[in-house]
N, C-alpha and C positions, 0 to 999 in steps of 0.2 A: 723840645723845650725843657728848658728847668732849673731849678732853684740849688740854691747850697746854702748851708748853713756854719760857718764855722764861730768858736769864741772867740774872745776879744784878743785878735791878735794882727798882729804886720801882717798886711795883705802883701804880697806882690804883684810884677805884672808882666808875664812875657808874648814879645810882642805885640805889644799893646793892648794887651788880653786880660784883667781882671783874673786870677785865679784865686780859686776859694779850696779849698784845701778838705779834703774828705777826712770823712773818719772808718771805721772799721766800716766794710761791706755788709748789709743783713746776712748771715749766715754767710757771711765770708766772702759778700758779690764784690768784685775787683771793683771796681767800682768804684780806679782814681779816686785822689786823694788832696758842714762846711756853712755867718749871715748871709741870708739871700742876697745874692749878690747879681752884678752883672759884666758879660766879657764880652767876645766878638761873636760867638756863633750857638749855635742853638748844641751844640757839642765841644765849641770851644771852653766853654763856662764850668770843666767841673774840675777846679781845683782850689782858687784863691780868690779873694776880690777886695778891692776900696769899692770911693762912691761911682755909681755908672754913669757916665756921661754919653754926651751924643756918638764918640767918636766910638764907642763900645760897644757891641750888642751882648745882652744874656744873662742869664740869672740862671743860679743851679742851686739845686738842692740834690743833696748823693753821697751814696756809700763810698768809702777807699776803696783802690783797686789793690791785689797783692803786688803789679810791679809799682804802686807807689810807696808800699810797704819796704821792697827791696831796697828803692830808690833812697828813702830814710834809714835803710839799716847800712847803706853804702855810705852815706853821711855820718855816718856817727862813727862806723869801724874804720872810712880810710879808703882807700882804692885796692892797697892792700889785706885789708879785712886783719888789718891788726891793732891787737889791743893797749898798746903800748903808750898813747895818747894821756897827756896830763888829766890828773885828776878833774880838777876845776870842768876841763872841758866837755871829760863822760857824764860829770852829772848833771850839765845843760843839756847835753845828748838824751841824755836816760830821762831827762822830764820832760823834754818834747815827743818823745816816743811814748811816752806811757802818756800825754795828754793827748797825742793821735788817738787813742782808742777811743775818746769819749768825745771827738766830734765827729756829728753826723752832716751828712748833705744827702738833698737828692740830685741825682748827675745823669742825665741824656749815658744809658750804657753803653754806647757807641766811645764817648767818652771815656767813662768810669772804666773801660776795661784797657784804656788806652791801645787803642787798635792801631796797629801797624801799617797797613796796608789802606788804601786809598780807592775811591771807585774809578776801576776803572776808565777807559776812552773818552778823557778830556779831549775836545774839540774849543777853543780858546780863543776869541774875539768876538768882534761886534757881529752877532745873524749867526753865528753858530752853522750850524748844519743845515736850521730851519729858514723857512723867510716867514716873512712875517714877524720873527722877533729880534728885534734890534737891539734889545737892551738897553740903561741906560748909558746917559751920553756925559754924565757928571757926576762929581762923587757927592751932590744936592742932588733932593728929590720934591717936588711940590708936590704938595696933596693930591691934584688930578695925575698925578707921574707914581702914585704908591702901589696902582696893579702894575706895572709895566713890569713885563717876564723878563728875569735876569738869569734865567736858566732853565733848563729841559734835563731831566732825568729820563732811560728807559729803565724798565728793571722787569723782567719777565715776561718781556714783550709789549707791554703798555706804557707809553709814553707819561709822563705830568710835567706840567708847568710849576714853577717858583715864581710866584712874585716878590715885587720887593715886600711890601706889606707882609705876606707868609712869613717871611725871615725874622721880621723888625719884631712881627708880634706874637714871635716862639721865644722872643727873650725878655721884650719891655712892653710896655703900653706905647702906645705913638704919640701918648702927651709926655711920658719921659725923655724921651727923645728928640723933641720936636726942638731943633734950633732956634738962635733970636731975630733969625729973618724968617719962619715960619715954614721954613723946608726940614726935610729929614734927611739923614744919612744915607749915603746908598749904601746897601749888606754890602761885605765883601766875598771874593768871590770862597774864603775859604768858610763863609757866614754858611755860603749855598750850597757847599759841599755837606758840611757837617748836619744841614737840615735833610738833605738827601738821604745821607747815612741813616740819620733819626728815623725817617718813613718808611724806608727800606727792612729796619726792625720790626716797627710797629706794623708794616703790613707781614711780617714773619709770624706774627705774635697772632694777626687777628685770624692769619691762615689756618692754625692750630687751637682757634676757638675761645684763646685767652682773655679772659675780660678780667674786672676789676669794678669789684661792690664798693659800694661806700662803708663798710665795716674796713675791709682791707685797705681800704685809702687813708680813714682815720688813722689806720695801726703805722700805717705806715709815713704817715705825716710826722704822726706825736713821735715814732722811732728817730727818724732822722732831721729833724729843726724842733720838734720839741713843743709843737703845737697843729692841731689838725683845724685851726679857724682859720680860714679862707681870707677871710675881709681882714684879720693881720696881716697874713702873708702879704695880699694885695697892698697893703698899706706900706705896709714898711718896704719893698721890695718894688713898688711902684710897677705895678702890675694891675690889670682890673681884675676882680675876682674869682669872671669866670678864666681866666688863666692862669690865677696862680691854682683853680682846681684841675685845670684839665695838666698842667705839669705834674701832679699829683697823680691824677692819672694816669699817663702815660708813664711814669716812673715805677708805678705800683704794676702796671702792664708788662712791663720790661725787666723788672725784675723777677716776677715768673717766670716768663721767656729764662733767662738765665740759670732759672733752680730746676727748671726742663731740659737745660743741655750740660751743665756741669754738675756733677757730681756733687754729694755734701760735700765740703770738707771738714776735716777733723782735726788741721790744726788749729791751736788758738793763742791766739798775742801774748806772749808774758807782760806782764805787769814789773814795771822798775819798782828795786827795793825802795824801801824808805829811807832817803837823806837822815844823818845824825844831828841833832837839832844845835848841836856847838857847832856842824859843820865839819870836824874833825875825821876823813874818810879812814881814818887807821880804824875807827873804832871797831871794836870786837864784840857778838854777843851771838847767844843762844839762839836769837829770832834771823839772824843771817845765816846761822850754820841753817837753821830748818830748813828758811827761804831757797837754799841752793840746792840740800835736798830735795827738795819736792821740784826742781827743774829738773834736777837729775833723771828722779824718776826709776826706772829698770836700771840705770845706770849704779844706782847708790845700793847694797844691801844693808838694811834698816838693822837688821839681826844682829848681824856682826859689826857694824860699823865703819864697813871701809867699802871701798868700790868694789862693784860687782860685777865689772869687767873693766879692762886696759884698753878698749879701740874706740870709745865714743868719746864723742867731743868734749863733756865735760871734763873728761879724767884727764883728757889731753890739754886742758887748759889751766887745771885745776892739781892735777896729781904733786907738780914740784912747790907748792904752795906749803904751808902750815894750818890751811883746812881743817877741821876737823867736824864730827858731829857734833859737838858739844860748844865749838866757837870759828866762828868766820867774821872778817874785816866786812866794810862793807866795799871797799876797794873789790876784794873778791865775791862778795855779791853782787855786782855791777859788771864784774867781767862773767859771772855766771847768765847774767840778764841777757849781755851780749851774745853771746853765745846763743841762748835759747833763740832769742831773734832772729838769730843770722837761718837756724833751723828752720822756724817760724816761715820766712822770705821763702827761702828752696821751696819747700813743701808747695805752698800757696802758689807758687809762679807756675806750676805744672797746671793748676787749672787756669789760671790766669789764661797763657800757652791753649788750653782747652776751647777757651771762650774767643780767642781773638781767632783760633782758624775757621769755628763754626761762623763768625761775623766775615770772616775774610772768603768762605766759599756762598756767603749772600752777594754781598758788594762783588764777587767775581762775573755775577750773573746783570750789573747793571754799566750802565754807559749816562753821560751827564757834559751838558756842554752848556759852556758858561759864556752869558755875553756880556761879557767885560771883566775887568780885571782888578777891579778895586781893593784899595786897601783896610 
């Protein structure tokens, strides 16, 4: 389950899905890319969102992941990763990317890291493998029909049931939910996948003795939505209380998990220069020559004043310009931003890559058969 938090912006929604939109990962956790919002599964939910309705399941709260990182630096540069794009439009670019850094969500990691790879040995209709579970038989659910198993999970040799209820109320409360003839939704089947994935972590985590204090939940509440009270989250996010803590929990759980199998990492997000307050991108000044130095970095020598070598990306984007130390456009402080970014993306995809095969040799170990097909 879980929550996201993003600022006040266009939510989108792909297939039919609520995405809420991440911000920078804790210490870099992929961590897809947030208002508590709600979407279709207990993993579908970390990226964007409007209001939840019945037809939706999920609520996330969660870090960006680095390939949602990429994904925004591929939007801004082009498919070609070139810089040549009218002005007007880098520096909408360049304020959505430096307003990514500063939203946070929490997002089911299975999500957040945007995992490739699916659990294996779907077996797909009504009765599955098992008898006894038939599944439902409508995409309505009445309350006496809220246990009925809509899927079977193994994973390490122990079998678990999904109910519908499990599903509904890893995302919502079952009074948000509840339709105007008094029936529920039935999860969909990729609802029951992604809550499989979620367990499947969370029994990773408990394997290796990870828990999660309520000190570390606080930090990790107020880090990523920007308040550690329970009875908001529940409120605003129409959640009861003990769910919007125990999403907290298992996010603060998962995110451990994560800083146990990837490395730190050591890149970090540039920050877009500051727009010129006439608007005018020719403008020239001291604070953009700095600005691009300090992106540079080993690239620049401070000493002397000129580049400190001819094969790194800035020089090569930068060198047939009128750059100097002492004055830069902010045209080329934006294409300087760019640039760092694009570095930024590379870097971070390697762990990204890191964490999606360690998720992808769990979920290799499990099989999950789904009774029914819903949307």
């Amino acid at each position: 389950m879980s929550l996201i938090q993003k600022k006040d912006e266009e939510r989108e929604v792909i297939d039919g899905i609520e995405i809420i939109e991440s911000g920078d990962a804790p210490d870099d956790l992929p961590t897809t890319d947030y208002d508590l919002v709600a979407g279709k599964s207990a993993e579908d939910i970390a990226a964007a969102s409007d209001e939840p309705s019945a037809d939706r399941a999920g609520s996330h709260f969660g870090p960006k992941s680095a390939a949602d990182d990429e994904d925004d630096t591929d939007a801004a540069l082009g498919e070609d990763d070139e810089l040549d794009e009218d002005d007007e439009d880098l520096e909408d670019d360049a304020t959505a990317d430096a307003g990514t850094s500063r939203r946070g969500m929490f997002a089911v990691l299975a999500v957040v890291a945007v995992v490739v790879a699916a659990i294996v040995g779907y077996f797909v209709g009504s009765g599955g493998l098992f008898r006894g579970a038939a599944g439902a038989d409508s995409g309505s659910l009445t309350a006496d029909q809220l246990d009925t198993v809509i899927a079977r999970y193994t994973y390490n040799g122990a079998s678990h049931d999904i109910t519908a209820r499990e599903v509904i109320e890893s995302q919502y409360s079952l009074e948000a939910v509840e339709q105007e003839d008094g029936t529920y939704p039935t999860p969909s089947a990729d609802s029951a996948v992604a809550y499989a994935r979620n367990q499947i972590l969370l029994a990773e985590a408990e394997s290796r003795g990870i828990e999660a204090t309520e000190d570390e939940m606080a930090e990790y509440a107020e880090q990523s939505i920007g308040t550690s009270d329970f009875a908001e989250m529940a409120d605003r996010y129409q959640l009861s209380e003990d769910q919007a803590r125990e999403v907290v929990r298992e996010n603060t759980v998962l995110q451990k998990l994560y800083t146990q199998v990837v490395p730190e990492n050591d890149a970090t997000m540039p920050e877009a220069p500051v727009e010129p307050e006439d608007g005018d991108t020719s403008t020239r000044s001291k604070e953009y020559a700095d600005y691009i130095i300090g992106l540079a970095g080993d690239e620049w020598d401070a000493e002397s004043g000129t580049w400190a070598s001819q094969d790194g990306p800035f020089y090569s984007v930068l060198s047939d310009t009128d750059f100097t130390a002492d004055s830069a456009s902010y045209e080329q402080a934006l294409t300087a931003y760019y640039t760092a970014y694009q570095e930024y993306a590379e870097a971070s995809g390697e762990y990204t890559s890191m964490w999606a095969e360690f998720q992808n040799g769990l979920f290799a170990n499990a099989d999950i058969d789904l009774y029914g097909l819903f949307a």
